[in-house]
N, C-alpha and C positions, 0 to 999 in steps of 0.2 A: 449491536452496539448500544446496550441498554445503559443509560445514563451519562453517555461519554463523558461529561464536563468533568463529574464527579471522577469516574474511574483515572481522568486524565492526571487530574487532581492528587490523587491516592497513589497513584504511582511515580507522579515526581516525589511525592512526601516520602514515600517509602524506599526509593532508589538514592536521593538523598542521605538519608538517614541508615543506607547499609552501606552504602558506596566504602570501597576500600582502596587504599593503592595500591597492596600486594597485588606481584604478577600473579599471572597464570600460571597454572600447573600443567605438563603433558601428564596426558590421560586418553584412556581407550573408548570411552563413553562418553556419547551424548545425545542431545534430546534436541527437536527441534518443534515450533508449534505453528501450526498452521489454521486457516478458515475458508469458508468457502466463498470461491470467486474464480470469475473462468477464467483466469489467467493464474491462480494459484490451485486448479483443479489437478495439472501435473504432479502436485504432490501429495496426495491420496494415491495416485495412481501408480507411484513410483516405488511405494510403501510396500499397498498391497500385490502388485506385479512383481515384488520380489529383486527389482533391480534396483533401488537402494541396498538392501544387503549385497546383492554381487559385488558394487564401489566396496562399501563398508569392507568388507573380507580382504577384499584387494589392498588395501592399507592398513588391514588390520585393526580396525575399529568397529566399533556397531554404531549405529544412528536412529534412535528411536522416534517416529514421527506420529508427533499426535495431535489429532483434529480439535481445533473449539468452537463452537460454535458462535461465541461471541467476541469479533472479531478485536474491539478496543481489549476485552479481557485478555484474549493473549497476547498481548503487546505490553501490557501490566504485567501478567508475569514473568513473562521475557526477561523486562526492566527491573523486576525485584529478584532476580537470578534462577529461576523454576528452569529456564530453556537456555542455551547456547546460542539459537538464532529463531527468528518470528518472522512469515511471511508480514510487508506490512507495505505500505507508502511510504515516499520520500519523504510527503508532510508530517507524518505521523510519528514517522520516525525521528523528525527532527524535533518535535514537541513532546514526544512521551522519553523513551528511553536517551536520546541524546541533551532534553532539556533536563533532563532528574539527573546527567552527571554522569551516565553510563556509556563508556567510548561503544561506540559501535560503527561495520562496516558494512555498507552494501557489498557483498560479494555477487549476487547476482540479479542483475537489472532483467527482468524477467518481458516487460511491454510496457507499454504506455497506454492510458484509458483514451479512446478515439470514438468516443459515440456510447460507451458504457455509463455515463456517467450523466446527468441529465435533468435539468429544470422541465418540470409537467405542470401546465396548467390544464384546466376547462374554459371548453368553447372556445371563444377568438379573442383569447386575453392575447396583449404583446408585454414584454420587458415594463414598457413603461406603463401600463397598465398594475406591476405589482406596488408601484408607491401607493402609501398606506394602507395597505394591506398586511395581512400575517400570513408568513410560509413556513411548513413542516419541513422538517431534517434531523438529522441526527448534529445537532452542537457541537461546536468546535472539530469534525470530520472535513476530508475533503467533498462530501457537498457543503457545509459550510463554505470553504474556500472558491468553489462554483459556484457559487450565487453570487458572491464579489465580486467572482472576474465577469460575469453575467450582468449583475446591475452597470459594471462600471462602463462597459458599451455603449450604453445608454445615456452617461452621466446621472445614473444614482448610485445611491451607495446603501448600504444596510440605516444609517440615520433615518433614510427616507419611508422605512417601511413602517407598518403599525409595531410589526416585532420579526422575532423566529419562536417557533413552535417547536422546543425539542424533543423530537418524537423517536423511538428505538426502531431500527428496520424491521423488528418482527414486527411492528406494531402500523408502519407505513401504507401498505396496502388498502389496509380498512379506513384508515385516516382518513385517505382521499377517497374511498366511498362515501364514508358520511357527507351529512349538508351542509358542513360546516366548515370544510375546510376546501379550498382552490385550488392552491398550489402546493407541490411536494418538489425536494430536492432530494436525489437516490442514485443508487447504484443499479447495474444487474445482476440476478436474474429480477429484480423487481420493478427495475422501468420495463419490462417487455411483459412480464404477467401484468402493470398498470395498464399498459396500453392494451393489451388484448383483451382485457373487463371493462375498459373503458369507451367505449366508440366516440365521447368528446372528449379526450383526453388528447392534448397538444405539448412536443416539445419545443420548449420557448429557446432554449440554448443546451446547448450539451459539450460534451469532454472534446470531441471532435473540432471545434473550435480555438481551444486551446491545446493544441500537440504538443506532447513530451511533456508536459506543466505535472500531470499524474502518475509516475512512475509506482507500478508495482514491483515490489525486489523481495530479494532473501536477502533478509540483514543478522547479522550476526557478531557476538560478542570479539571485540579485535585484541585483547587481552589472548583470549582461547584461542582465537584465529593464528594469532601470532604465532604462540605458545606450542600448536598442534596445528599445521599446515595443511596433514594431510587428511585433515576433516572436511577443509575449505577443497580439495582434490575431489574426495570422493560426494560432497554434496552436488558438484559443479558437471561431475562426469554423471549423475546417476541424471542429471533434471537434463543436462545435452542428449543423452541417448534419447529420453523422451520427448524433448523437441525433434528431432529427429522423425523418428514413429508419427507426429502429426503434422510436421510438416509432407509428410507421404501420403497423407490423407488416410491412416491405419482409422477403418470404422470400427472396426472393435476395443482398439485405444480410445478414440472420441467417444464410443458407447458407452464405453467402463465411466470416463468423466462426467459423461451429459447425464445418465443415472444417478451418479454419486449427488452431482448436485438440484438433482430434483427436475429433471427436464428431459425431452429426447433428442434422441441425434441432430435432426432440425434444430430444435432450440438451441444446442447449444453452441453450435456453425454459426447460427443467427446474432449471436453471444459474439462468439472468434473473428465475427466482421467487423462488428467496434473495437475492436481491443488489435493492438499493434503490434502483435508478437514476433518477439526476435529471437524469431525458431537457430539461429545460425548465432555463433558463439561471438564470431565477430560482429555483427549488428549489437551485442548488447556494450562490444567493447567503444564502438562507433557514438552507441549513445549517450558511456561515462565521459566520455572525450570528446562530447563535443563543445561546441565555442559555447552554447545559449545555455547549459546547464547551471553555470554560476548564477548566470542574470535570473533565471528560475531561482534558484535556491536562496536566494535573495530577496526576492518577489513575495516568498514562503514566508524567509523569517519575519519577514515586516507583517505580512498579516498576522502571524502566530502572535506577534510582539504585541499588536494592535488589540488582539483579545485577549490580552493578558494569559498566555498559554506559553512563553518560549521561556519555560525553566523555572525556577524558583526566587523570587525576586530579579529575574531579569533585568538590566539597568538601561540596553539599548538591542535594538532588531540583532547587533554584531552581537552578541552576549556569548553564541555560541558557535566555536571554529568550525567551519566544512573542508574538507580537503578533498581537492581531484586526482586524478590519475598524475597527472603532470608537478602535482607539489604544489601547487597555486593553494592557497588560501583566501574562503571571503566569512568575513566574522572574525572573531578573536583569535589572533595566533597560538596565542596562550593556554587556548581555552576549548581544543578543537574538541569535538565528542561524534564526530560524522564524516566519514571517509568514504567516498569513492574507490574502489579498488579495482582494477580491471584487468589485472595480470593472472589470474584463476582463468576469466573468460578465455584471455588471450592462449593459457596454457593450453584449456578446451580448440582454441582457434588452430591452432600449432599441430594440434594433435600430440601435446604434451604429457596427458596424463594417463 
């Protein structure tokens, strides 16, 4: 996530500045983009395993799925039209593609971050130990937003620190080896490689603390979605059979993942124990529909609003409409760019597709 503020930045301007109203067109192609992270590792696997084309064929589409390594960047080009859908966050997804103007839907709630996600200090630092101090992260990310919900346990807030350090995840590791820096906020696999170089390296607060606040999804353009349903079918059937496959504990399924993403079988189990996966079609419908979602997604806007990230001159945290499964609105009615959809899962739940 090299530069995020900037790329955030570059993709409202540019999503803006193409946005159209024309519908969508039905069409037999498309692209999806993806990065690495153990909850979006199913989709390398579902590429190369060949079971994305089998959906694909069955509805008569193809679906091309390609890796990026930088995860803000394919969320930018998602947002400036390159892909049909981006693995990404609910937060990210509400500030990049849904703040720059571009409807988009979570089709698939894929886990919540439960311990993946994580403030590391040195030695026997506490929370309140980081006032005036400076902490590395990647800017405006969801560690950004975990340090928030982190300081505010304690009654600080980001005013109280010396600053944020914004540092890219390739570049995170080494960060917190020099002498210079204490604290890091990150993801995995690089809180588990920090902590395994590190023997005083301590987590001060992590994702596990706040449930369900981090949702990884497939999001995807609701124009297209609409337009070509049975994209949202065959994406939703090829990523169920592979939940499926791991929730059986398939080691050569997990092997193919733990590899891909730079780790071995342990590692990456060790990965699948913070992260919340909702192997079963219904648990993902469970989590669009539940009661605390809005209150999240609300919680979200206001910090995105608070750093001046929810959309392009933003006027207030409501700037931009979210919609649930049930039609509820919280944000502008007018103004929705972020839908909930949970009836793909349910069809998956049904045995629909």
């Amino acid at each position: 996530m090299t530069k995020a503020k900037y790329l955030v930045a570059a993709a409202i301007g540019l999503a803006t500045a193409t946005a159209s109203p024309a519908v969508a067109q039905e069409k037999t192609d498309f692209s999806i983009a993806w990065s690495i992270y153990v909850g979006w590792m199913p989709w390398g696997y579902l590429d190369e395993s060949g079971i994305m084309d089998k959906w694909a064929e069955k509805y008569g589409i193809t679906v091309d799925i390609v890796q990026i390594n930088d995860y803000v960047e394919s969320i930018n080009q998602y947002t400036a039209g390159a892909f049909d859908g981006v693995s990404a966050t609910n937060m990210d997804t509400l500030s990049i593609p849904a703040g720059g103007g571009v409807d988009t839907t979570a089709l698939i709630i894929g886990d919540f971050s439960n311990g993946n996600d994580a403030v590391i200090a040195t030695g026997d630092t506490t929370l309140e130990d980081l006032a005036g101090t400076s902490v590395n992260l990647v800017e405006l990310s969801v560690s950004h937003y975990l340090l928030a919900r982190a300081l505010d346990t304690v009654g600080l807030s980001e005013r109280d620190l010396a600053g944020v350090v914004n540092t890219s995840d390739a570049d995170m590791i080494a960060a917190f080896a020099s002498a210079d820096v204490d604290t890091v906020v990150t993801w995995n696999p690089l809180v588990s490689e920090i902590l395994a170089s590190n023997p005083d390296a301590t987590i001060l607060f992590d994702s596990s603390q706040i449930p369900g606040e981090i949702l990884d999804l497939m999001v995807v353009n609701t124009e297209t979605l609409n337009a070509n349903p049975d994209f949202g079918r065959a994406l939703v059937g090829a990523w169920y059979e592979v939940m499926g496959l791991m929730a059986e504990g398939n080691e050569e399924v997990l092997t193919a993942m733990a590899e891909a993403s730079g780790t071995d079988l342990a590692g990456y189990r060790s990965q699948l124990e913070a992260t919340e996966m909702f192997y079963a079609p219904a648990d993902g419908v469970a989590q669009a529909e539940s009661a605390e979602l809005p209150d999240t997604m609300v919680s979200i806007a206001e910090f995105l609003f608070d750093k001046g990230i929810l959309g392009v001159d933003a006027p207030s945290a409501d700037f931009i409409g979210i919609e649930y499964p049930d039609g509820t609105i919280t944000g502008d009615e007018s103004n929705v760019r972020f839908r909930f959809d949970a009836s793909f899962m349910q069809m998956a739940a049904d045995g629909d597709l």
